[in-house]
Structure formats: C-alpha cells, structure tokens
C-alpha positions as CSV (number, residue, x, y, z in Angstrom):
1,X,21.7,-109.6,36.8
2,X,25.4,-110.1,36.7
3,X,27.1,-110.9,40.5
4,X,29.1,-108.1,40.3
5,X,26.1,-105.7,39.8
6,X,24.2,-107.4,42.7
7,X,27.4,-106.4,44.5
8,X,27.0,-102.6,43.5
9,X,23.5,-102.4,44.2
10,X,23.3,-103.9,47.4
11,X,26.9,-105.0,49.2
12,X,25.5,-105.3,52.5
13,X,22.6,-108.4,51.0
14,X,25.7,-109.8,49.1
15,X,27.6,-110.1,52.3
16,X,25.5,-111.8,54.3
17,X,24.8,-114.2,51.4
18,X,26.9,-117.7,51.7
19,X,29.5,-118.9,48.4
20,X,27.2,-121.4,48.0
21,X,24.3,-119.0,47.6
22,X,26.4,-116.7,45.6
23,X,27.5,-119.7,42.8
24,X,23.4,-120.5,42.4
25,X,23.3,-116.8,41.2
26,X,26.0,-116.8,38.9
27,X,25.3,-118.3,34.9
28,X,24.7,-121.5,35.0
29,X,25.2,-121.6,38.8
30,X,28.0,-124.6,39.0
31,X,31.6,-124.0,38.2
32,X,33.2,-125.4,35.2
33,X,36.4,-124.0,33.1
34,X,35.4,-120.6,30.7
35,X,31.5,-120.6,31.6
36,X,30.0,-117.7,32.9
37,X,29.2,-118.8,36.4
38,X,32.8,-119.3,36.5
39,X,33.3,-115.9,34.9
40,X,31.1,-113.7,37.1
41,X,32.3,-115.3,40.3
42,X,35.7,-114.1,39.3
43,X,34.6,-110.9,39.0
44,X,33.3,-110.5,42.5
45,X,36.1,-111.9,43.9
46,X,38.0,-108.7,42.5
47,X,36.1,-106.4,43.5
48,X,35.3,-107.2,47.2
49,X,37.2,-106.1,50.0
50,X,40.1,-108.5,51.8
51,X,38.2,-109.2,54.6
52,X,35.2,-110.3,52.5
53,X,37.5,-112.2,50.7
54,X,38.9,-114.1,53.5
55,X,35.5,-115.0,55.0
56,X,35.1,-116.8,51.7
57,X,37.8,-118.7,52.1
58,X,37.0,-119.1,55.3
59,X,33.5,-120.6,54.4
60,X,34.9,-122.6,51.5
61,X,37.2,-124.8,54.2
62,X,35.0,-125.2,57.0
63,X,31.7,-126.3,55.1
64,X,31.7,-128.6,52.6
65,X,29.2,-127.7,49.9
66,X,29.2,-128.2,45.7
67,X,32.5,-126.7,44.4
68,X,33.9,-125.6,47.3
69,X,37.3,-126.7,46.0
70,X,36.7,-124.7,42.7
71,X,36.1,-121.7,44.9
72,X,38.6,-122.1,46.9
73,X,41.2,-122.3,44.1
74,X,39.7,-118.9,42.6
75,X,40.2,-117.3,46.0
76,X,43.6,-118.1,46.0
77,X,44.3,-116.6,42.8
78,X,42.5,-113.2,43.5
79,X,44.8,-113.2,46.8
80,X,47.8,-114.1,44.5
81,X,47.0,-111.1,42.5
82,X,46.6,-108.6,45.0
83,X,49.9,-109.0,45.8
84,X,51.0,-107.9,42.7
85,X,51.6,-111.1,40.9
86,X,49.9,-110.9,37.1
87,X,47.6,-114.4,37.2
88,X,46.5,-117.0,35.2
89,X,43.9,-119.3,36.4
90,X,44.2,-123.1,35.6
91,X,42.3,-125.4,34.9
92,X,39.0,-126.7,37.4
93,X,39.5,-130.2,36.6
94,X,43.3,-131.6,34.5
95,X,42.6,-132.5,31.1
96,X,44.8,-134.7,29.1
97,X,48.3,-133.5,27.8
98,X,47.5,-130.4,30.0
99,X,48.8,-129.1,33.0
100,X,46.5,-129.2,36.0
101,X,48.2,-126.3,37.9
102,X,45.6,-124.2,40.2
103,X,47.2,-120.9,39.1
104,X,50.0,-119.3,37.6
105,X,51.4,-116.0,38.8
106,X,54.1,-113.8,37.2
107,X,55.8,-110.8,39.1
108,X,56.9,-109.0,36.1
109,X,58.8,-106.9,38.1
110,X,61.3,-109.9,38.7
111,X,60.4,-112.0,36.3
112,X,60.1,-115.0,37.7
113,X,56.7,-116.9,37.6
114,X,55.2,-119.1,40.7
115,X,52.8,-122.5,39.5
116,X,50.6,-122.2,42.4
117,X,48.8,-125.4,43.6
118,X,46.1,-125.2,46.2
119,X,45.2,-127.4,48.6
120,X,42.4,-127.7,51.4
121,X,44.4,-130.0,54.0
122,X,47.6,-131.2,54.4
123,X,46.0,-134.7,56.0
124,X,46.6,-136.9,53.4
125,X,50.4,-137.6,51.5
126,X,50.5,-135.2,48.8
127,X,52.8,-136.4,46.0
128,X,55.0,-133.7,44.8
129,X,55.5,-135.4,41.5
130,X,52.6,-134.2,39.6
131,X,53.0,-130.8,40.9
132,X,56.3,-130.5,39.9
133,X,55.4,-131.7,36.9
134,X,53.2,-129.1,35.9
135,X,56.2,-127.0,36.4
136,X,58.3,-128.7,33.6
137,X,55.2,-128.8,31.5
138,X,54.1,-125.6,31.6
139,X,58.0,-124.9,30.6
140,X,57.9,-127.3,27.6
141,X,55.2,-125.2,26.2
142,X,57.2,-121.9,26.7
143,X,54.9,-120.2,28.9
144,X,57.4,-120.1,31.3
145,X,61.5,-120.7,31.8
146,X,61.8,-123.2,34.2
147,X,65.2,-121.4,35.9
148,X,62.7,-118.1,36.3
149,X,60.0,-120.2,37.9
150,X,59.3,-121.8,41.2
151,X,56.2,-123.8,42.8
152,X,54.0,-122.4,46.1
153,X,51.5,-125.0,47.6
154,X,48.8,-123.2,49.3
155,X,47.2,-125.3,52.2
156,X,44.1,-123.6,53.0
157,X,42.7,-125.8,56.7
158,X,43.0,-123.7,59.6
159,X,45.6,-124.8,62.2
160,X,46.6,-127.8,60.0
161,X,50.0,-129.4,61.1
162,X,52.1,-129.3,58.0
163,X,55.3,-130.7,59.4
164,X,55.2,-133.6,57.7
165,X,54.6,-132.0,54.5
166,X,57.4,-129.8,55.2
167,X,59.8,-132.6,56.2
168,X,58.6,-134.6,52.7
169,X,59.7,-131.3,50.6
170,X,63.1,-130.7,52.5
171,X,63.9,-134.8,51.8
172,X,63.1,-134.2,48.0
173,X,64.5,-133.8,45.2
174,X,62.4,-130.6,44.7
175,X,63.2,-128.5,47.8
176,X,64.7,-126.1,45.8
177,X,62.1,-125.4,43.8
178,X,59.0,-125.7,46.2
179,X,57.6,-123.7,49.1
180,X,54.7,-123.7,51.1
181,X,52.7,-121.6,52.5
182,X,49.4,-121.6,54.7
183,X,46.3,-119.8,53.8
184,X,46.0,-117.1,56.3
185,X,49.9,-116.4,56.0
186,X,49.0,-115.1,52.4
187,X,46.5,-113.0,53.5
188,X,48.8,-111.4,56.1
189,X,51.1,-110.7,53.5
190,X,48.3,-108.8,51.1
191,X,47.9,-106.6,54.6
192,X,51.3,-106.1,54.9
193,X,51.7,-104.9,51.3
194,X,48.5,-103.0,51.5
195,X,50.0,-101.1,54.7
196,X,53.4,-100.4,52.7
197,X,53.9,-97.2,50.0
198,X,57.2,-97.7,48.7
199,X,56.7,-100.3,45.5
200,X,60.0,-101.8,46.8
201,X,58.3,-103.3,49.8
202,X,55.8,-105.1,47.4
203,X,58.7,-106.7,45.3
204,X,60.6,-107.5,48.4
205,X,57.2,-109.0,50.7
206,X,56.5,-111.5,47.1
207,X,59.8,-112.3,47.0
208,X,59.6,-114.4,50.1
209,X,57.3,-116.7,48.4
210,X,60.0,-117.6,46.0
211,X,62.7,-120.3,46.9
212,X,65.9,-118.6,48.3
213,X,68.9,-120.2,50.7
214,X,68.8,-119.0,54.0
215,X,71.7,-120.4,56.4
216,X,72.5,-116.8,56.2
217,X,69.7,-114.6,57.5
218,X,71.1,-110.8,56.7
219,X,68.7,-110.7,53.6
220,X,65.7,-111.6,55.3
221,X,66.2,-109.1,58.1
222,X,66.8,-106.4,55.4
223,X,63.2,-107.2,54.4
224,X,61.9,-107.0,57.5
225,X,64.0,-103.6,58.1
226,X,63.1,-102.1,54.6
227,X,59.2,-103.0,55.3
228,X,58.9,-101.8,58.6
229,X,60.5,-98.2,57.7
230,X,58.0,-98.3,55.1
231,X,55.1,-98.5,57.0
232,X,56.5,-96.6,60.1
233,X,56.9,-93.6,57.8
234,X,53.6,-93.6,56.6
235,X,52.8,-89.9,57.5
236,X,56.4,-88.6,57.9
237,X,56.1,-86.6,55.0
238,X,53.3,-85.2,55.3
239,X,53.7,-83.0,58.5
240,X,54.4,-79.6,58.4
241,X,57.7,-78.6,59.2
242,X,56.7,-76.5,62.5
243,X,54.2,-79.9,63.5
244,X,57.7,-81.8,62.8
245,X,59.2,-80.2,65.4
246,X,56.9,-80.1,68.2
247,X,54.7,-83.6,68.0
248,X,55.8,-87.4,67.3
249,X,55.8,-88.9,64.4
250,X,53.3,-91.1,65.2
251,X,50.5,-88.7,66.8
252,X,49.3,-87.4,63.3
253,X,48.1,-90.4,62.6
254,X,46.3,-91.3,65.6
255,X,44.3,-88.6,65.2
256,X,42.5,-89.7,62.5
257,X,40.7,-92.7,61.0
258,X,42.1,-93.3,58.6
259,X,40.1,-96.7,57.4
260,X,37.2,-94.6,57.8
261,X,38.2,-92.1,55.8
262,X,39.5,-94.5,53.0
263,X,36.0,-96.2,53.1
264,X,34.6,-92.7,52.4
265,X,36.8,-92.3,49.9
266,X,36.4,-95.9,47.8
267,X,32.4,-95.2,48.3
268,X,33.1,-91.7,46.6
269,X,34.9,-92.8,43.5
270,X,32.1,-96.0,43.1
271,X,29.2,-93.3,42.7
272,X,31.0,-91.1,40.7
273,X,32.9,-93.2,38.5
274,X,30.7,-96.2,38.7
275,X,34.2,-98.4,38.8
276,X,35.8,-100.9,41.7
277,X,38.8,-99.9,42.5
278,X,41.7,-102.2,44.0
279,X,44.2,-101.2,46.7
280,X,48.1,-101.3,45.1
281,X,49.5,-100.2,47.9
282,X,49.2,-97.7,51.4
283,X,47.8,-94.4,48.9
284,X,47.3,-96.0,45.6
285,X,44.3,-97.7,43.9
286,X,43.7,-99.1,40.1
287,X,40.5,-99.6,38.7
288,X,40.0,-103.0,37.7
289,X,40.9,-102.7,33.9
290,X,44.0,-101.2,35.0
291,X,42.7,-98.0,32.6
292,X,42.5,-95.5,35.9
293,X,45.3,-94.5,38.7
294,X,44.5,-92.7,42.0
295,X,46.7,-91.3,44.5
296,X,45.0,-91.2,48.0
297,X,46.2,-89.1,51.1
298,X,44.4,-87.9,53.8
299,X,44.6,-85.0,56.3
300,X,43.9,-83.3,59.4
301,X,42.9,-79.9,59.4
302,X,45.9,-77.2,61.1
303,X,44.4,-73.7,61.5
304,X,46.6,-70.8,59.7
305,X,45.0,-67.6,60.0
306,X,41.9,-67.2,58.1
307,X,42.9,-70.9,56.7
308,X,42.0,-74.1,57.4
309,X,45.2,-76.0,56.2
310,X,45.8,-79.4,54.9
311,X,49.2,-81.4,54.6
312,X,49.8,-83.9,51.8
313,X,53.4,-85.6,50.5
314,X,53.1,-86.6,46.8
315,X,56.5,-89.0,46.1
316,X,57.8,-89.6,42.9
317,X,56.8,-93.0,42.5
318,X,53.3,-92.0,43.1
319,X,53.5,-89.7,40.1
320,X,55.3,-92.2,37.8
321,X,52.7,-94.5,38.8
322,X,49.9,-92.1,37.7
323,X,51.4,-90.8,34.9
324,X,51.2,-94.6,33.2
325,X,47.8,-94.9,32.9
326,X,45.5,-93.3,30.7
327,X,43.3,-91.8,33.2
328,X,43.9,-91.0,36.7
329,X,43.2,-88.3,39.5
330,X,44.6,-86.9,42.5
331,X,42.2,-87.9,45.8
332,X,42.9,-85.9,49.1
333,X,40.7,-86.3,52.0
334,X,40.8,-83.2,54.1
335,X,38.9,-84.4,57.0
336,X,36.2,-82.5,58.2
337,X,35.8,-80.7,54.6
338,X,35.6,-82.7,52.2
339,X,37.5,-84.4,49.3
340,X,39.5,-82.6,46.5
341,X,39.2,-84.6,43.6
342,X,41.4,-83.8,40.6
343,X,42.2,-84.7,37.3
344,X,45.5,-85.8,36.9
345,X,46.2,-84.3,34.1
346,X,45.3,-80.9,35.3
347,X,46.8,-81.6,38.7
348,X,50.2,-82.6,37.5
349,X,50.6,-79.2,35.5
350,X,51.3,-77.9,39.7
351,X,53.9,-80.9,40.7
352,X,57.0,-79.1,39.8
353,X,56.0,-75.9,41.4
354,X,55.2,-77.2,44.9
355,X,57.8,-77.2,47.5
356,X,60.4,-80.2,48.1
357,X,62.5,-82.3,50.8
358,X,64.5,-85.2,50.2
359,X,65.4,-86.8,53.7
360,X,66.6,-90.6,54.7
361,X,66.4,-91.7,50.3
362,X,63.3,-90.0,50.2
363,X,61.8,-87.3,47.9
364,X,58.1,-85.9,48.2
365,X,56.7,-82.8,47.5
366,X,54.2,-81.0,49.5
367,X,50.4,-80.9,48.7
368,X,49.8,-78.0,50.7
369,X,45.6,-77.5,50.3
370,X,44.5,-74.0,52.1
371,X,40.8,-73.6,52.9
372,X,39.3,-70.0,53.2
373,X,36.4,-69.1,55.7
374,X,34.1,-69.1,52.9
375,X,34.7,-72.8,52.0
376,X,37.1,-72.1,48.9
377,X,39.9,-74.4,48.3
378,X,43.6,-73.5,47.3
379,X,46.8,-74.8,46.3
380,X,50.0,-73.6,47.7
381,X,52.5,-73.6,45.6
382,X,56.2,-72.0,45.9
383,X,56.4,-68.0,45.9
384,X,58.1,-67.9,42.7
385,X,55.3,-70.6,41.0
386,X,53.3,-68.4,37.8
387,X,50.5,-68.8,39.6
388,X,50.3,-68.8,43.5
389,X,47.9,-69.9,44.9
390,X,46.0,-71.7,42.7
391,X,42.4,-72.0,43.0
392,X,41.0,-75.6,43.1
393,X,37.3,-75.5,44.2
394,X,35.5,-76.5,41.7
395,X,37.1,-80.3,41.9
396,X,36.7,-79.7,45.5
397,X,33.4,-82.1,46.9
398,X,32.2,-82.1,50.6
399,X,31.7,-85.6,52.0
C-alpha cells in the first residue's frame, strides 16, 4: 500500500509513526533520486497538514537516522511550495556536469526563480562558491535567467547562531544575490500566508525571501501594513450591515472555531471527493492536481424571523480563482446546520444577482444562506434577481 493511502486510511497511526518508520514503508524504503520510495514520500509530504509537516522537520534535525538529510531537503521543498512558489526538486546526491541545488522554486507571479539550498547547521564554514554556482549553472542551461533569479539557504538546527554565516554573505561577492533564512522562519511565513485572503499578501510575504536593498525601510513596512489589513479584515465582509453597526469587528469571529470548523470541513471533502486538498490561502483550497478549486467561508447563525440566517462575502478574486480550474465548488459552513456544498458551476449562475459593497479597495458580494424551520436552505439574492430566493437544499449536507 502506497504511503499516501496509509495516510487516508488511518492518519492518526501515520502520525504517531517516526520518518524513519515512514521511509521503511515507502518502495524500496531508502531515498535515492526518481525511485518510488522517493516518490511516495513526496506525496505525503503534500498532503499532510503544516503542523505534521514541521514535526518532520523537526524529527529529521534532532535525530540522526538513514537519510535524514534527504528528508529534510524534501520538507523544505513542500514548505517552499505552499507558499506558492512552483518547485523543482534537485538532485539527492550532485552528479557530474549537474547542478547539485536542493530545490528550485519559481513564483510565476513575479517571475523570478529562488535555487534553494538546505542545510541542517550552520556550525561548520559553508562555502558559498558551489552554491552560487549552481545558480550560474542552472542559468547556462536556460532553466532560468540569472538577473530573474536569486539563492535562499535554508538552515534547518533549532536556535543555531548564524551570525557568522551572515557576516561571511554580507563580506561576499554574492550578497546581492543570497539570503538566508532559518527553518522555523519559513514555516511562519506559510502561517502567515495561510491566515491572509487577498493573493497580494502571498506575492508580497514571498517576496521577502528574494534579495532587495533596504537602507530605506518604507517598503518593508508597506508589507507589514498590506498583510496585517489582510488578516485583520478577515470577517469584515461578511457581517450584516445591522451586526456592522452594533458589534466589533472582531467579536464575529470569536465566536466561532473556526479551525474546528475548517477541520470539518477538509474531512468533508476527503470522504466525498476522496482527494487531499491544500490550503492557498485564508478561504481557498486546491486539490493536489490543481484540477479542483474551493472557496471556504464559514458562519454563525443570526435569527430572522422564521430564518436561521447565514452571512458569507464572496470577493472577486475568489471567483476568478474558481473559475480557472476545471472543477470547483462553493463550501459554506453554517455552523450549527450543516455545510452547503455547491457546484461551482451552478453556483456561479447566482454571483451577479447577489447584493454588493465596495469599501476601503474592496469588493465582495453577499452569500446570504436563509434556513427555514423545516431545515430547507435558500439563497438570497437581490429583489429584482429572476429568481428570489433560490432554493439550494439539495447541495445542502448536515455535519
């Protein structure tokens, strides 16, 4: 059995299970360049959650077992790509006339590609040489233009003094073109891009990694500013105007859990769609082909009447996002109830009828989900929409 259906049948026994443990039961259990073992592991790596992830690479730097280092340099690359970054791994172990880069990641959104090199400790003198060689070979070959391209060195040791290696990059030729970063900085920046919506704050949070001049710091607090409006305005939206008026902007979402909630949700789509999905950002997930697109909210319930009622922003890039993919569906947790869960496709045909705002360079529309006494589910729509409401029960599932 495959690692990444031991993972679906049973997370909880893969969990508890060590790297070490988990190479034996991939392939040919020991890591070499394009065998399965190597394959699998891969695999897993994309499908488990961050926290999983990082207790890998945890594991991988505090024990020292077979291919740790392998590992480790796989880890990296999965963390690399949930940023956003599209990734190539390199090689294991450098052949000749090849460059022995860990990783190379592209932000196509930029274009600029990062040669990413890993390494465990900063201890020992690394020589920036070779690395920076990989940088100009990998640019002779035309994988990459070497103006568009930069190098990140990953040290992975907890609490490892890297001032030295810091001073030896400033006092080289290559401190333009080289950066460092620690392990469990990266990390911190997939949760900070995970906890973002806007597809700006991704470009802007991988930008840091790439080498930039700052004796003027105005740029770097725009980052900080743009980010941190991002994730402050994570419910904003989706309040109703009265709520608006009469709560804090912050009290809807302390009053619900909204990890738990999201768990539900991810465990939902696994038994009905039998895929892995991978967080893109705050409210949207892509399977792991990149073939399916789903846009997540969730709710509290408000009463209305005879309704239970639901709040839910949909923003435009959501919907460009969606509409790029060949499959996709509309997920909205109404807590307490259930989930609707709705073709895109058929869920889109109702975006241009909902109602609008546009406030501080924003522009949503409202998801407005009413639920009768008898457990039907409907969609609001504006008074003048054909149809109004419209009735959505049938991709409506209690959790």
């Amino acid at each position: 059995m495959a690692l990444i259906d031991m993972w679906r049948e049973d997370r909880d026994g893969i969990r508890k299970k060590s790297v070490h443990q988990i190479l034996t039961f991939a392939g040919e259990g020991r890591l070499a360049d394009k065998n399965a073992c190597s394959k699998e592991f891969r695999e897993l790596l994309a499908s488990v959650p961050l926290d999983v992830l990082r207790s890998y690479a945890n594991e991988t730097l505090t024990t020292e077992v077979t291919d740790s280092g392998l590992a480790l340099q796989d880890i990296v690359n999965e963390v690399g790509s949930r940023l956003g970054h599209k990734v190539e791994s390199g090689l294991y172990r450098g052949r000749r006339g090849e460059s022995g880069h860990d990783g190379l990641w592209f932000d196509e959104s930029i274009g600029h590609a990062i040669v990413a090199e890993v390494k465990s400790s900063s201890t020992y003198r690394i020589r920036l040489e070779p690395i920076a060689g990989y940088r100009d070979t990998l640019a002779a070959a035309g994988k990459i233009r070497k103006e568009n391209s930069s190098v990140l060195i990953i040290v992975g040791q907890i609490n490892d003094d890297t001032t030295d290696l810091e001073a030896q990059i400033r006092g080289s030729r290559y401190a333009w073109d080289v950066r460092l970063i620690s392990m469990a900085a990266l990390f911190k920046l997939v949760e900070l891009k995970n906890a973002t919506d806007d597809p700006a704050s991704a470009r802007l949070l991988r930008g840091i990694l790439i080498p930039r001049e700052y004796t003027k710091l105005d740029s770097l607090l725009d980052i900080v500013s743009f980010v941190a409006h991002d994730i402050s305005a994570e419910t904003e939206e989706e309040l109703p105007e009265e709520e608006k008026a009469t709560e804090d902007k912050g009290a809807f979402v302390s009053q619900l859990n909204r990890e738990e909630l999201l768990a539900e949700a991810k465990a939902f789509l696994l038994k009905r769609l039998r895929l892995e999905f991978k967080d893109v950002s705050r409210s949207l997930l892509e399977s792991q082909d990149g073939k399916i697109a789903i846009c997540y909210a969730a709710s509290k319930p408000y009463a209305r009447g005879p309704y239970r009622q639901f709040w839910f922003g949909l923003r435009d890039h959501q919907i460009d996002f969606l509409s790029k993919h060949p499959g996709g569906y509309a997920a909205y947790s109404c807590a307490g109830s259930g989930i609707l869960f709705m073709p895109w496709a058929e869920f889109n045909k109702y975006a241009s009828h909902m109602g609008e705002t546009s406030y501080n360079k924003r522009h949503w529309r409202h998801v407005v989900l009413q639920q009768t006494r008898e457990g039907k589910l409907k969609l609001q729509l504006k008074p003048e929409a054909p149809q109004n409401p419209v009735d959505v029960t049938k991709w409506f599932f209690k959790m």
